[in-house]
N, C-alpha and C positions, 0 to 999 in steps of 0.2 A: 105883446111880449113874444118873443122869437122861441119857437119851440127848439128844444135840444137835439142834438146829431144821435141818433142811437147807432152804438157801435156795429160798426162791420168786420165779419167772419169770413172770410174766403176758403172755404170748404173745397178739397182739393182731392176728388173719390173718384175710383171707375166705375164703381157700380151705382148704376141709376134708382135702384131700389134702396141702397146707402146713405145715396143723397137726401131722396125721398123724405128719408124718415126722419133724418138729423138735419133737414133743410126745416120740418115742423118744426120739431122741438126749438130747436133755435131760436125760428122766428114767434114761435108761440112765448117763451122767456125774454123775450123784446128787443132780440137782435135783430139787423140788417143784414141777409146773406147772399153771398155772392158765390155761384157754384164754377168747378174747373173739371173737369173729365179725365187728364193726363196733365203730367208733371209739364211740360211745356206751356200748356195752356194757364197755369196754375199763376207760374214763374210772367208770363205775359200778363193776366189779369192784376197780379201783386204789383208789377212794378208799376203801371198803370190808376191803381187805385187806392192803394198804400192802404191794406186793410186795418183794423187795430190787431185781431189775432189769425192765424191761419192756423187750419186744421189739416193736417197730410196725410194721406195713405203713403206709406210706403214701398208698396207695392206697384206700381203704377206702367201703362204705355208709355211710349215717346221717349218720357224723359222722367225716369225709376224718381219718385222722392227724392230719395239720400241725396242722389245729387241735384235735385231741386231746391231743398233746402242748403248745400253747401254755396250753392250759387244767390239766395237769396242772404246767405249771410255775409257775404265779401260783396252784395250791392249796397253803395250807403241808402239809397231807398228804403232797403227794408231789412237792413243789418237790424234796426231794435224791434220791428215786432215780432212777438211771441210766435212759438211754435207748438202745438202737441201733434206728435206724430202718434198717429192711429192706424195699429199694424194689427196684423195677424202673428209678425213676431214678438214673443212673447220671451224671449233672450236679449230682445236689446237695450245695451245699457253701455255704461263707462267710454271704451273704446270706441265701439261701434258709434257714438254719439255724432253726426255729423254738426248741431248746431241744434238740437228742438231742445223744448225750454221742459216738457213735461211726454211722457208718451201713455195710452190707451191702449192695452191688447182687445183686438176683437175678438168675438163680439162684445161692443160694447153699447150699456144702453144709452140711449138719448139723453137721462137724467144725466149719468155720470160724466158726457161728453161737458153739458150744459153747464153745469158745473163745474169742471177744469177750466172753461171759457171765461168765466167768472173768475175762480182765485187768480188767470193770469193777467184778465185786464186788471184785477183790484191791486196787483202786483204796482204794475208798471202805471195805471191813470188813480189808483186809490178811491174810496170809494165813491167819490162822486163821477169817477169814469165811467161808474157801472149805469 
């Protein structure tokens, strides 16, 4: 019998200590993670490997989030998978919204990332996606 795909996270941070930690927890709740340094490299790995959910700083080198994700949303690659943008702002909302599906003020902990990764896949693959 063919074991299952466990879903992929492309985790999209500049801080290495960031990743570190939300790269455990992830894979310790039995995801497959795929890490990105800068909004460039993010946008290259997504379209590349068509994650189920991506995780964003929006803070980022190269190429800022925001318009990481604006750019992932106008590609049909990866116009449906989910977004939580994971900032240090903690104002953004409505307007500001360029396309993320849910967003995380840091510091945020590992549990609570773990679990918005969860409601969004159960969202969009229901729960045998999970």
């Amino acid at each position: 019998m063919k074991a299952e795909r466990l879903p992929l996270v492309l985790l999209v941070d500049d801080y290495e200590d960031s990743r570190y930690i939300y790269v455990h927890a992830l894979t310790a709740a039995g995801f497959r993670v795929e890490e990105a340094e800068d909004g460039q490299q993010g946008l290259d790995k997504a379209f590349h490997q068509t994650p189920d959910v991506i995780v964003m700083d929006l803070s980022l080198p190269v190429l800022d989030g925001w318009e990481a994700i604006r750019r992932l949303r106008r590609d049909e690659r990866t116009r449906h998978v989910p977004i939580v943008a994971l900032t240090g702002h903690a104002d953004v909302e409505g307007d500001d919204n360029p396309g993320f599906d849910a967003f995380l003020v840091k510091p945020c902990s590992p549990d609570t990332l773990t679990e918005q990764v969860r409601t969004l896949l159960a969202r969009t693959k229901g729960p045998a996606g999970l």
